[in-house]
C-alpha positions as CSV (number, residue, x, y, z in Angstrom):
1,X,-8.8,25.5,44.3
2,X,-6.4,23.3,43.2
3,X,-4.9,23.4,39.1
4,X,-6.3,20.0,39.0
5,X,-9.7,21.2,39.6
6,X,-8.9,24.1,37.8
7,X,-8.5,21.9,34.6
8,X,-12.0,20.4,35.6
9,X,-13.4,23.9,36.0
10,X,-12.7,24.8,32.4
11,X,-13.6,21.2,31.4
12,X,-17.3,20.8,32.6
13,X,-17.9,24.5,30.7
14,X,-16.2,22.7,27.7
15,X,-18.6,19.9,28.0
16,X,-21.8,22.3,29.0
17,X,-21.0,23.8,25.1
18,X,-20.6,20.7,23.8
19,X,-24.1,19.2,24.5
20,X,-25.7,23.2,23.5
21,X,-24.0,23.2,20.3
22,X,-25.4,20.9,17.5
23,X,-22.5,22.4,15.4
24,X,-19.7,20.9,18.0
25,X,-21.7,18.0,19.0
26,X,-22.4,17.0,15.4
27,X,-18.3,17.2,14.5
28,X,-18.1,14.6,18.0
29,X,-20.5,12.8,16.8
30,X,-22.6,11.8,13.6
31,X,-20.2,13.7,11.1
32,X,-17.3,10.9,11.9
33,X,-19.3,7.9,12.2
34,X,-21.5,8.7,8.9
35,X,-17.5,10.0,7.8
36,X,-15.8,6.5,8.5
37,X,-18.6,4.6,7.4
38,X,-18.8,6.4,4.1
39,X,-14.9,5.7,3.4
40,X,-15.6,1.7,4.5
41,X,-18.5,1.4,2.8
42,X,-16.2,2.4,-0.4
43,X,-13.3,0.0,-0.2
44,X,-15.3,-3.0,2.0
45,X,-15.1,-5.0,-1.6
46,X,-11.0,-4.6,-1.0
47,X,-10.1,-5.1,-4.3
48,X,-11.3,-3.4,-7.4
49,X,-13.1,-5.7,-10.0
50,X,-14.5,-5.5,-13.9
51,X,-13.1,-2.5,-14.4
52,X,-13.8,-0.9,-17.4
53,X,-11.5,-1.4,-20.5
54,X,-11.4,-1.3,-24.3
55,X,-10.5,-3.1,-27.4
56,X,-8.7,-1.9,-30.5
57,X,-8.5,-5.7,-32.2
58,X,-6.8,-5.3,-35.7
59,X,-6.3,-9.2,-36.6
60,X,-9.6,-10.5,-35.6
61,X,-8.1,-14.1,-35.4
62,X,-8.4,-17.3,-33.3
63,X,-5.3,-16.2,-31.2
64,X,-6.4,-12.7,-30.5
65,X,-10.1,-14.2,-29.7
66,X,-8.0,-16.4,-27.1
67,X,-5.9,-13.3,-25.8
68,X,-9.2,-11.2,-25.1
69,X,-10.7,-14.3,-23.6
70,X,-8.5,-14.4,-21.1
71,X,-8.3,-10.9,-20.1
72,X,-12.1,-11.0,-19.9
73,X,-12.1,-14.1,-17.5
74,X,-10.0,-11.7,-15.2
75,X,-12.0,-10.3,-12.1
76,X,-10.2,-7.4,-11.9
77,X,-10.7,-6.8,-15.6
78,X,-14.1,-6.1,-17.8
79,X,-14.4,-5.6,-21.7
80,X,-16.7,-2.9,-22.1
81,X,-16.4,-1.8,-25.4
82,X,-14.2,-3.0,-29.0
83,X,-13.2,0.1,-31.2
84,X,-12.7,0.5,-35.0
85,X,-9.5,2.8,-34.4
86,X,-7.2,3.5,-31.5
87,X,-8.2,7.4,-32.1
88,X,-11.8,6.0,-31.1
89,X,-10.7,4.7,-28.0
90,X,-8.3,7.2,-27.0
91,X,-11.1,9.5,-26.9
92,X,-12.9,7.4,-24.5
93,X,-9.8,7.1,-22.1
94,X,-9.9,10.7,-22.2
95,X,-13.2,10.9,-21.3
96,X,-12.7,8.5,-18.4
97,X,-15.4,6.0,-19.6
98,X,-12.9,3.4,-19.7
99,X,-9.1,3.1,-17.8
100,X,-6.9,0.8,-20.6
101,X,-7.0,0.6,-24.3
102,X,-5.7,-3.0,-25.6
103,X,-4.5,-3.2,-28.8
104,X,-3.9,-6.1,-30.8
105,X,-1.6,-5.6,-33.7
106,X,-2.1,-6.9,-37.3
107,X,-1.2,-10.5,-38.5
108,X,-1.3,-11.6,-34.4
109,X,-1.3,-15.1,-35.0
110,X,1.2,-15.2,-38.1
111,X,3.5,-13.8,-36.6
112,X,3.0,-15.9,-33.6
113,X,3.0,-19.2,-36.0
114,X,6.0,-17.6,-37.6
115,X,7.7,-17.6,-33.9
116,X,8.5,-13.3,-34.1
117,X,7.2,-12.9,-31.1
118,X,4.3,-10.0,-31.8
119,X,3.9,-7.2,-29.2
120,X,0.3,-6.5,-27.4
121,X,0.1,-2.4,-26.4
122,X,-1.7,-1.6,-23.5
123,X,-2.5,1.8,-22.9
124,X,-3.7,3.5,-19.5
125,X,-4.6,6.8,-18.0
126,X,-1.9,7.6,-15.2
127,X,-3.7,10.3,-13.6
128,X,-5.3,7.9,-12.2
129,X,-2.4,6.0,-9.6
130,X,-3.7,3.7,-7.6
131,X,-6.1,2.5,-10.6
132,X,-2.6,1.9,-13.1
133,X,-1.1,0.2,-10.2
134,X,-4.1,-2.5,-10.4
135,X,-4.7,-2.6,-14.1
136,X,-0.8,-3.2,-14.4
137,X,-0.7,-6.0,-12.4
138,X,-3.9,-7.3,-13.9
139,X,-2.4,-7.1,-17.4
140,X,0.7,-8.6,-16.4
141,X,-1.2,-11.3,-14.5
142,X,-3.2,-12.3,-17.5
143,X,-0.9,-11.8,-20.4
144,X,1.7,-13.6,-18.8
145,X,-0.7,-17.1,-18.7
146,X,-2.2,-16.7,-22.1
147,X,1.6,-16.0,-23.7
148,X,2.2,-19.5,-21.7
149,X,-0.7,-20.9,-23.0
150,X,-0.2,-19.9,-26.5
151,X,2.9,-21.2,-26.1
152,X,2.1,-24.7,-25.0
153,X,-0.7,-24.8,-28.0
154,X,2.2,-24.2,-30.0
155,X,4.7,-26.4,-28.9
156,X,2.0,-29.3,-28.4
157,X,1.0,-28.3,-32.2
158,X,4.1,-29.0,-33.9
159,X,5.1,-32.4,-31.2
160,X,2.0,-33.6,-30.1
161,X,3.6,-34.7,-26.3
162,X,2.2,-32.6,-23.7
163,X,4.5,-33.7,-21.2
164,X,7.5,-31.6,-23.5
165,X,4.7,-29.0,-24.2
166,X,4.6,-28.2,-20.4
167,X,8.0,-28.2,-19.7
168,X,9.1,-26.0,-22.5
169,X,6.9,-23.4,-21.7
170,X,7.2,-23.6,-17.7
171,X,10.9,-24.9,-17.3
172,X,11.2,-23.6,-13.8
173,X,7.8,-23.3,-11.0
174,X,8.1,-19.8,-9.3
175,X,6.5,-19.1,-5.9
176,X,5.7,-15.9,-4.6
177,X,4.9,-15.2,-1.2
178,X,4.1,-11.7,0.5
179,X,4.6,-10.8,4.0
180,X,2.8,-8.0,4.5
181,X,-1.1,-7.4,2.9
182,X,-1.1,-11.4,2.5
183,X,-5.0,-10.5,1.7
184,X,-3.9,-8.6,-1.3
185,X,-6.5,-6.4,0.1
186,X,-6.7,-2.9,-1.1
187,X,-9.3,-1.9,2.0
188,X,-6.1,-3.1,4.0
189,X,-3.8,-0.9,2.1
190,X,-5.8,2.1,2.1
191,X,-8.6,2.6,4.7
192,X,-6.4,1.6,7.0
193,X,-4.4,5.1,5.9
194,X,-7.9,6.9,5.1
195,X,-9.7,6.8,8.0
196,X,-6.6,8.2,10.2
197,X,-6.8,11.0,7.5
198,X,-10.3,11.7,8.0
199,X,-9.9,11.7,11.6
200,X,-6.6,14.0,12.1
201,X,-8.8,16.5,10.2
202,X,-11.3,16.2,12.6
203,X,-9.4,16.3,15.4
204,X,-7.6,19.7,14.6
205,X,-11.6,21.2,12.9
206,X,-13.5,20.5,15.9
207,X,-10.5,22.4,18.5
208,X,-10.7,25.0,16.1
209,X,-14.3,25.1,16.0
210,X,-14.5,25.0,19.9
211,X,-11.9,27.7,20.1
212,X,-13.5,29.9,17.4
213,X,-17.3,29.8,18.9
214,X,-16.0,30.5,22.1
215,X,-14.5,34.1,20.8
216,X,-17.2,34.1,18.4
217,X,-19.8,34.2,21.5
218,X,-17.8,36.6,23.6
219,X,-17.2,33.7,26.7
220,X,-13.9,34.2,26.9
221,X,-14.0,35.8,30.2
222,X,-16.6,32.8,31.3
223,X,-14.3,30.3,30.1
224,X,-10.9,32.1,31.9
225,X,-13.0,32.4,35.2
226,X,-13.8,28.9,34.8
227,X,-10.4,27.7,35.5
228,X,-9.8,30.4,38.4
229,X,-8.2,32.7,36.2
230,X,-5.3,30.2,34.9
231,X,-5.1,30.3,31.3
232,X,-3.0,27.3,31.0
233,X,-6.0,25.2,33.4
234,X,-8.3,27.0,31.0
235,X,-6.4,26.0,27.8
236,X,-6.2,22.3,29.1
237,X,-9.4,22.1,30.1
238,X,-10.8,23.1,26.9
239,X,-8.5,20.0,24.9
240,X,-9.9,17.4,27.7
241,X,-13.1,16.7,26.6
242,X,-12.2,16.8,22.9
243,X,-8.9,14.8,23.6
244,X,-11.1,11.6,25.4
245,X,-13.7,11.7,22.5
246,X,-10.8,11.6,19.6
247,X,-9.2,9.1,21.0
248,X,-12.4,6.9,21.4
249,X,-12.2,7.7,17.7
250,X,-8.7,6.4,17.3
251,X,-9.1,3.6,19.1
252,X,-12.5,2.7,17.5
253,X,-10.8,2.9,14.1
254,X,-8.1,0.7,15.1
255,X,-10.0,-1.9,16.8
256,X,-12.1,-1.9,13.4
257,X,-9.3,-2.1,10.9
258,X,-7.3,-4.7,13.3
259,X,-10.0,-6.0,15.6
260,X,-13.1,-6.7,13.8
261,X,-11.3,-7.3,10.2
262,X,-9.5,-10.4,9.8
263,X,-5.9,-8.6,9.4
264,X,-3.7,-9.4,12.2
265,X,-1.9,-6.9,14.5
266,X,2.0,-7.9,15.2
267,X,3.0,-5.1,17.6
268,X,2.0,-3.3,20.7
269,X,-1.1,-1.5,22.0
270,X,0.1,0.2,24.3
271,X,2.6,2.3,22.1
272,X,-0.5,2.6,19.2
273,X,-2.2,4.5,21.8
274,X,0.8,6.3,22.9
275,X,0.7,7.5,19.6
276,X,-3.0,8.5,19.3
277,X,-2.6,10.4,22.1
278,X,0.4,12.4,21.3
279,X,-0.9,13.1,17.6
280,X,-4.2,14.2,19.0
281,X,-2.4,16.9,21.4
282,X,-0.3,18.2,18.9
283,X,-3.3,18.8,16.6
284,X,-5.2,20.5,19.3
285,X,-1.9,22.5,20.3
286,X,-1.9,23.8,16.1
287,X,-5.6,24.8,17.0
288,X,-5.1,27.0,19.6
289,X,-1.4,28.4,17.3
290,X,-3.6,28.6,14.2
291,X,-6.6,31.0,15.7
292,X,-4.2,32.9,17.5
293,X,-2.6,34.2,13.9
294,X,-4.6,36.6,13.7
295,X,-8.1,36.1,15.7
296,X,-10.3,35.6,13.4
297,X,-12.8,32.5,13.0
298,X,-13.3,32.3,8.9
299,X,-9.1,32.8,8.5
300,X,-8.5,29.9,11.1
301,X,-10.7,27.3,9.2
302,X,-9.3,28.1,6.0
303,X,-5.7,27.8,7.8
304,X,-6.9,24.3,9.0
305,X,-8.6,23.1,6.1
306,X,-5.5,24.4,3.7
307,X,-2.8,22.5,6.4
308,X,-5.0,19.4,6.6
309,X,-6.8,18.7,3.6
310,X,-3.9,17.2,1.7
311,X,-3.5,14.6,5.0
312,X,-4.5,11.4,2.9
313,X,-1.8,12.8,-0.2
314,X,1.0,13.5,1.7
315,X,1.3,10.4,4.1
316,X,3.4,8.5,1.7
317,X,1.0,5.8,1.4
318,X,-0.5,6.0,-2.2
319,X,2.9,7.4,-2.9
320,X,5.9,6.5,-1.9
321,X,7.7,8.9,0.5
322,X,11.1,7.9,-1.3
323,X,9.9,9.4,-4.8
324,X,8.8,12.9,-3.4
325,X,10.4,16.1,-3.7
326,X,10.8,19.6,-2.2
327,X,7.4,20.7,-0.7
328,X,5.6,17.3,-1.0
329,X,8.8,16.3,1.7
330,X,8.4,19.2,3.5
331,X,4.4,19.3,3.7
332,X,5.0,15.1,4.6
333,X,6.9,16.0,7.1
334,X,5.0,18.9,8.4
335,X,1.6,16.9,9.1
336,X,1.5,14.9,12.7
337,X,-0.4,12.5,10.7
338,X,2.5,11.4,9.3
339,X,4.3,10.6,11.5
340,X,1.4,8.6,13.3
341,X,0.6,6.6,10.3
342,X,4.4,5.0,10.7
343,X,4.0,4.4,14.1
344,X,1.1,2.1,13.2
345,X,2.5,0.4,9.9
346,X,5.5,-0.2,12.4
347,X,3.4,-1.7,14.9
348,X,0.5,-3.3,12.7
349,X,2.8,-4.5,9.9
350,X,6.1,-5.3,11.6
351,X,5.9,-5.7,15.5
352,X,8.6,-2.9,16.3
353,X,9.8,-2.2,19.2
354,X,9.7,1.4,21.0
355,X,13.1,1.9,20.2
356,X,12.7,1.7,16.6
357,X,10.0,3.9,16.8
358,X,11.4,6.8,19.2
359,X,12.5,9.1,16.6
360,X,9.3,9.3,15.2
361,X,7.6,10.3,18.3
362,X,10.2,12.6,18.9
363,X,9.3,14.0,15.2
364,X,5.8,14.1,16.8
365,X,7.0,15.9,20.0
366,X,8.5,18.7,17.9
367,X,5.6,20.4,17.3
368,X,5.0,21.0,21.1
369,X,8.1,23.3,21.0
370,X,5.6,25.8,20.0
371,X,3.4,25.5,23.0
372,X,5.1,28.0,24.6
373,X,4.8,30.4,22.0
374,X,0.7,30.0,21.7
375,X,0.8,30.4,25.4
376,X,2.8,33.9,25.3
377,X,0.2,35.2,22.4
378,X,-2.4,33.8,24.1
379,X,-1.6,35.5,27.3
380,X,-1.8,39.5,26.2
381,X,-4.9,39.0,24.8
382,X,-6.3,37.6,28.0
383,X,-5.3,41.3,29.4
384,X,-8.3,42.5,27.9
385,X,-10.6,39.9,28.7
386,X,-10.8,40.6,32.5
């Protein structure tokens, strides 16, 4: 025999306790398609709309009618509720039954007659990130126009030419154009991040699961005579059938976020899958280092579930990698999925060649220096096994 059919040995009993495991069969399965569908079936609108905000409207005037007018012809943005006091209001930010408080001072549209220039305060609830990020540019979007067009009443008030109106107010056109996210999408900017999240997590549970209810069963003999007593055939064989159905994963979640959604794919294929592959060896690889810390079933999940849980966080895609610190670096930098979700922003977003992207699959690579290792602790326990 062969290591090749050594591999394949180990492989079909792999496969045999696949199929008679509904645990192992459902983490292959159901859990990620009902998983990824979930997370899509969150963000499919791609960008957030009439969310919910209050009022705290202290000059009740035509001008401040007009200002709240325009917020509330924004999609993104929804008046759900005016408050007597900013005390009110704050309560209900706290409570998270609205995001922004807008506050419109006294004598509004005096002071805008008067020419002081009056100040509108917006105030949100940070904890929430992503949500600030939209409600910012929301506001900024809105209250930009109606200052314009407050302005141009003005002006058109006190000369009565609208051409001069128009051109004092918007002396210079601006354009802005993005290169990247030209939908604006938010299921763009994060699904295409949260599904890889989901799915490294996967990757790494179900090894661990395989390797845990193997030990768990006693088959560890079985499963070392299946490869004709190599461990490394039987170690291999074990990741093969897992590695082929992960990366029918990956690939399905690409060709979803790239193929069937209308956001175009600037790079190559080839090295994407390059770095599905690699990502979904080292995960197995942590599997098999992870159980072999000390043997035990319940302190391997909780070592997986504690290293990839904060997948999603730590990417550097809801927050920027540049504004981290300390552990969040470290922890960044110590998840594969990290380093996978750059290969495909450099690929998807930018078109870069292999040879802008080499360091980061030898960042990937790294973690296969501690093959070796699992292999070593891995081989005295198999003294007692035969």
């Amino acid at each position: 025999m062969n290591y090749f059919q050594k591999v394949l040995g180990a492989a079909r009993l792999e496969i045999k306790e696949i199929i008679e495991s509904w645990y192992m069969l459902s983490f292959l399965s159901w859990i990620p398609l009902v998983g990824f569908g979930l997370i899509v079936a969150i963000f499919i609108s791609g960008v957030p709309r009439d969310l919910p905000i209050g009022v705290v409207d202290k000059d009740y005037s035509r001008f401040s009618r007009m200002q709240l007018s325009a917020i509330e012809s924004s999609s993104t943005l929804h008046i759900k509720e005016y408050y007597n006091s900013v005390q009110e209001a704050s309560t209900a930010l706290r409570d998270g039954s609205i995001y922004a408080i807008v506050i419109i001072p006294d004598h509004f549209e005096k002071k805008i007659r008067q020419g002081t220039q009056p100040s509108i305060s917006i105030m949100l609830n940070t904890q929430f990130i992503l949500m600030s990020k939209v409600l910012k540019s929301a506001f900024s979007s809105v209250l930009l126009n109606s200052a314009a067009t407050l302005d141009f009443v003005q002006t058109l008030a006190e000369d009565q030419r609208p051409e001069l109106a128009k051109s004092a107010v918007a002396p210079i056109q601006i354009q802005i154009t993005p290169f990247f996210n030209t939908y604006n999408s938010y299921f763009l900017f994060l699904v295409s991040a949260m599904l890889p999240a989901f799915w490294s997590i996967l990757v790494m549970l179900t090894m661990v699961i395989s390797i845990g209810e193997m030990f768990k069963n006693g088959n560890e003999k079985v499963w070392l005579q299946s490869a004709g007593g190599s461990l490394s055939a039987a170690m291999l064989g074990k990741m093969l059938p897992n590695t082929l159905i992960q990366l029918l994963w990956g690939f399905a979640i690409v060709y979803f976020v790239y193929g069937v959604m209308p956001w175009p794919f600037a790079g190559s294929w080839w090295i994407l899958a390059e770095g599905l592959f690699l990502t979904i060896v080292v995960y197995e690889v942590l599997a098999y280092a992870f159980y072999a810390i000390k043997y035990k079933y319940d302190a391997a999940l909780s070592f997986t579930a504690v290293f990839t849980a904060p997948a999603f966080a730590a990417m550097g895609i809801t927050f920027p990698l540049m504004n981290m610190e300390g552990i969040a670096v470290a922890w960044h930098d110590l998840l594969p999925i990290s380093h996978y979700i750059h290969i495909q922003i450099s690929q998807a977003n930018y078109g870069a060649p292999l040879s802008n992207v080499i360091t980061t699959f030898g960042a990937l690579a790294l973690f296969l220096l501690i093959t070796p290792l699992v292999y070593w602790r891995y081989k005295n326990s198999a003294k007692g096994w035969v």
